[in-house]
VOTOR-944791 format. One record per residue (C-alpha): y, z, x; residue in one letter. Coordinates in steps of 0.05 Angstrom, whole numbers, padded with zeros to 5 digits, always signed. Example, Ala and Ser with C-alpha at 12.3 -4.5 7.8 and 13.67 -1.06 7.14 Angstrom:
// residues 2
-00090+00156+00246A;-00021+00143+00273S;
//
This chain:
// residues 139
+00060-00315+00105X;+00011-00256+00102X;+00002-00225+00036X;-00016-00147+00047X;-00024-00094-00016X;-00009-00023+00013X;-00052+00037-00010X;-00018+00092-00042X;-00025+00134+00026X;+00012+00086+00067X;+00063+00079+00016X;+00071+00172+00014X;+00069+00165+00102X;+00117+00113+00104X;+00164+00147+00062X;+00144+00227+00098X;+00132+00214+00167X;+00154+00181+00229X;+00115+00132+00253X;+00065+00076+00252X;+00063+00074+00172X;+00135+00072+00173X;+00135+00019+00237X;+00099-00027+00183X;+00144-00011+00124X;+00206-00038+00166X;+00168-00103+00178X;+00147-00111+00097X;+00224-00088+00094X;+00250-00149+00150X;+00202-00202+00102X;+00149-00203+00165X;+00100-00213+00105X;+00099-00208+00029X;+00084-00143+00004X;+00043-00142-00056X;+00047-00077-00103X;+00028-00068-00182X;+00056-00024-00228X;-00006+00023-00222X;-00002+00030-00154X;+00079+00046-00159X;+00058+00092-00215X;+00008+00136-00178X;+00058+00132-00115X;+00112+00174-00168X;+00057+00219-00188X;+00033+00237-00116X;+00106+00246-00095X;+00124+00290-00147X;+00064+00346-00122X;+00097+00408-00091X;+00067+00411-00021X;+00112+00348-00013X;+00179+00374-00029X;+00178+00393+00039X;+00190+00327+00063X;+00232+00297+00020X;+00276+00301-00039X;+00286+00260-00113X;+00338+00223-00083X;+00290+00202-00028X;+00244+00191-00069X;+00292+00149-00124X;+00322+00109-00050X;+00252+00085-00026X;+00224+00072-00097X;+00292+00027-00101X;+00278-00005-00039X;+00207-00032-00050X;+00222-00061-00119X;+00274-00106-00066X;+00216-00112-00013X;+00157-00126-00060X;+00121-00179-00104X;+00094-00147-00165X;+00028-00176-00191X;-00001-00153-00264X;-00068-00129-00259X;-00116-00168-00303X;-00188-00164-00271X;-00231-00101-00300X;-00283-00076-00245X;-00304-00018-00226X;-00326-00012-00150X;-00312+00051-00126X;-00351+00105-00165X;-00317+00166-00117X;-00255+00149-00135X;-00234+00109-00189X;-00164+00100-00173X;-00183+00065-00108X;-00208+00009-00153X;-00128-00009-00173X;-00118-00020-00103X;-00170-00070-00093X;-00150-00102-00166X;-00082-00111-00143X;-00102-00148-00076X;-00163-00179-00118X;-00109-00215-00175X;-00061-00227-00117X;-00095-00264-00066X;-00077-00219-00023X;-00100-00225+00057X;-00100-00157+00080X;-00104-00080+00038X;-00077-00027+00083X;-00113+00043+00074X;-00124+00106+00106X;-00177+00130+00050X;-00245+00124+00078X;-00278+00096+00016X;-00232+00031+00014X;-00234+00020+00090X;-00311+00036+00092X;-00314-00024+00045X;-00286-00072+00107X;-00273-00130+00059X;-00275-00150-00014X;-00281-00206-00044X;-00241-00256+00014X;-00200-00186+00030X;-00189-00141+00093X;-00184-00078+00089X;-00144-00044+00150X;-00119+00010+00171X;-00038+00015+00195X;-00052+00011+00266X;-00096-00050+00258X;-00045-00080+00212X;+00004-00075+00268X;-00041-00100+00320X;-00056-00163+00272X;+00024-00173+00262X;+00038-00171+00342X;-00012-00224+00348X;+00014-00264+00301X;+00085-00268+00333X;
//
Protein backbone atom coordinates (compact mmCIF):
# COMPACT_ATOMS: atom_id res chain seq x y z
CA UNK A 1 0.00 0.00 0.00
CA UNK A 2 1.11 3.60 -0.87
CA UNK A 3 2.62 5.51 1.87
CA UNK A 4 1.86 9.39 1.24
CA UNK A 5 2.95 12.39 3.91
CA UNK A 6 0.50 15.35 3.30
CA UNK A 7 1.87 18.96 3.41
CA UNK A 8 0.43 21.18 5.86
CA UNK A 9 -1.65 22.98 2.92
CA UNK A 10 -3.39 19.91 1.89
CA UNK A 11 -4.11 19.06 5.36
CA UNK A 12 -5.79 23.36 5.97
CA UNK A 13 -7.81 22.64 2.09
CA UNK A 14 -9.01 19.43 3.05
CA UNK A 15 -10.40 20.52 6.16
CA UNK A 16 -11.71 24.41 4.39
CA UNK A 17 -12.74 23.65 1.09
CA UNK A 18 -14.67 21.48 -1.18
CA UNK A 19 -12.91 19.63 -3.39
CA UNK A 20 -9.99 17.73 -4.81
CA UNK A 21 -7.89 18.05 -1.36
CA UNK A 22 -10.79 16.85 0.37
CA UNK A 23 -11.53 14.04 -2.58
CA UNK A 24 -8.06 12.67 -1.32
CA UNK A 25 -8.63 13.04 2.39
CA UNK A 26 -11.80 10.60 2.05
CA UNK A 27 -9.54 8.03 0.34
CA UNK A 28 -6.52 8.39 3.28
CA UNK A 29 -9.92 8.31 5.42
CA UNK A 30 -11.42 4.77 3.46
CA UNK A 31 -7.45 3.24 4.11
CA UNK A 32 -6.87 3.64 0.06
CA UNK A 33 -3.22 4.23 1.38
CA UNK A 34 -1.39 4.85 4.64
CA UNK A 35 -1.18 8.29 5.60
CA UNK A 36 1.97 9.26 7.16
CA UNK A 37 1.94 12.49 9.49
CA UNK A 38 4.56 13.58 12.44
CA UNK A 39 3.89 15.48 15.33
CA UNK A 40 5.49 18.64 13.67
CA UNK A 41 3.53 18.54 10.88
CA UNK A 42 0.12 18.13 13.17
CA UNK A 43 1.64 20.87 15.23
CA UNK A 44 2.06 23.56 12.56
CA UNK A 45 -1.45 22.30 11.06
CA UNK A 46 -2.95 23.71 14.87
CA UNK A 47 -0.97 26.80 14.50
CA UNK A 48 -2.03 27.66 10.86
CA UNK A 49 -5.66 26.86 11.83
CA UNK A 50 -5.81 28.93 14.70
CA UNK A 51 -4.87 32.34 12.29
CA UNK A 52 -7.97 34.66 12.02
CA UNK A 53 -8.53 34.91 8.26
CA UNK A 54 -9.56 31.19 8.81
CA UNK A 55 -12.25 31.48 11.27
CA UNK A 56 -14.21 32.06 8.40
CA UNK A 57 -14.27 28.64 7.42
CA UNK A 58 -14.45 26.78 10.22
CA UNK A 59 -14.84 26.61 13.87
CA UNK A 60 -12.74 24.84 17.15
CA UNK A 61 -15.00 22.17 17.07
CA UNK A 62 -14.09 21.62 13.39
CA UNK A 63 -11.06 22.00 13.97
CA UNK A 64 -10.95 19.55 17.41
CA UNK A 65 -13.40 16.83 14.81
CA UNK A 66 -10.80 16.65 11.92
CA UNK A 67 -7.69 16.83 14.25
CA UNK A 68 -9.65 13.69 15.94
CA UNK A 69 -10.09 12.06 12.82
CA UNK A 70 -6.54 11.95 11.38
CA UNK A 71 -4.98 10.64 14.63
CA UNK A 72 -7.68 7.49 13.52
CA UNK A 73 -6.59 7.80 9.74
CA UNK A 74 -2.78 8.31 10.24
CA UNK A 75 0.57 6.53 11.05
CA UNK A 76 2.70 8.76 13.11
CA UNK A 77 6.47 8.52 12.44
CA UNK A 78 9.12 10.41 14.96
CA UNK A 79 11.28 12.57 13.15
CA UNK A 80 14.95 11.66 13.70
CA UNK A 81 16.99 12.80 10.54
CA UNK A 82 18.50 16.56 10.92
CA UNK A 83 18.84 18.29 7.33
CA UNK A 84 18.27 21.27 6.20
CA UNK A 85 17.18 21.51 2.40
CA UNK A 86 15.06 24.19 1.94
CA UNK A 87 16.78 27.49 2.85
CA UNK A 88 13.21 29.65 1.87
CA UNK A 89 11.44 27.99 4.15
CA UNK A 90 12.57 26.01 6.85
CA UNK A 91 9.47 24.42 7.89
CA UNK A 92 9.16 22.74 4.48
CA UNK A 93 12.20 20.70 5.56
CA UNK A 94 9.73 18.75 8.38
CA UNK A 95 7.74 17.73 5.56
CA UNK A 96 10.39 16.12 3.67
CA UNK A 97 11.90 14.65 7.17
CA UNK A 98 8.72 13.07 7.87
CA UNK A 99 8.41 11.28 4.34
CA UNK A 100 12.43 10.94 4.48
CA UNK A 101 12.21 8.72 8.22
CA UNK A 102 9.01 7.09 6.87
CA UNK A 103 9.71 5.63 3.67
CA UNK A 104 7.20 7.29 2.46
CA UNK A 105 6.25 6.93 -1.60
CA UNK A 106 4.62 10.08 -2.35
CA UNK A 107 4.61 13.99 -0.39
CA UNK A 108 1.56 15.83 -1.46
CA UNK A 109 2.17 19.76 -1.68
CA UNK A 110 0.82 22.75 -3.10
CA UNK A 111 3.98 25.00 -1.96
CA UNK A 112 6.12 25.60 -4.90
CA UNK A 113 9.45 25.07 -3.13
CA UNK A 114 8.63 21.31 -2.16
CA UNK A 115 7.03 20.44 -5.51
CA UNK A 116 9.80 22.37 -7.47
CA UNK A 117 12.06 19.79 -5.73
CA UNK A 118 10.12 16.81 -7.90
CA UNK A 119 11.68 14.09 -5.68
CA UNK A 120 13.90 13.54 -2.67
CA UNK A 121 15.77 11.09 -1.72
CA UNK A 122 13.50 7.84 -3.40
CA UNK A 123 10.34 10.45 -2.79
CA UNK A 124 7.64 12.13 -5.10
CA UNK A 125 6.55 15.07 -4.56
CA UNK A 126 2.89 15.77 -6.06
CA UNK A 127 0.48 17.82 -6.16
CA UNK A 128 -3.46 16.72 -5.12
CA UNK A 129 -4.56 16.36 -8.55
CA UNK A 130 -1.65 14.22 -9.53
CA UNK A 131 -2.11 12.20 -6.39
CA UNK A 132 -5.56 11.43 -7.54
CA UNK A 133 -4.65 10.69 -10.99
CA UNK A 134 -1.84 8.16 -9.54
CA UNK A 135 -4.70 6.52 -7.15
CA UNK A 136 -7.29 6.03 -10.23
CA UNK A 137 -4.56 4.22 -11.96
CA UNK A 138 -3.84 2.15 -9.39
CA UNK A 139 -7.44 0.74 -9.04
Amino acid sequence: MLRIVFDVNVLVSSLITRGKPRELWLKARSKQFILILSREIVSEFVEVMGREKFSKYVGEEDIRIFLHALYETASFVRIKSRFKVIREDPDDDIVLRTAYDSKADYIVSGDKHLLSLGEFKGTKIVTVEEMLKILRKRV
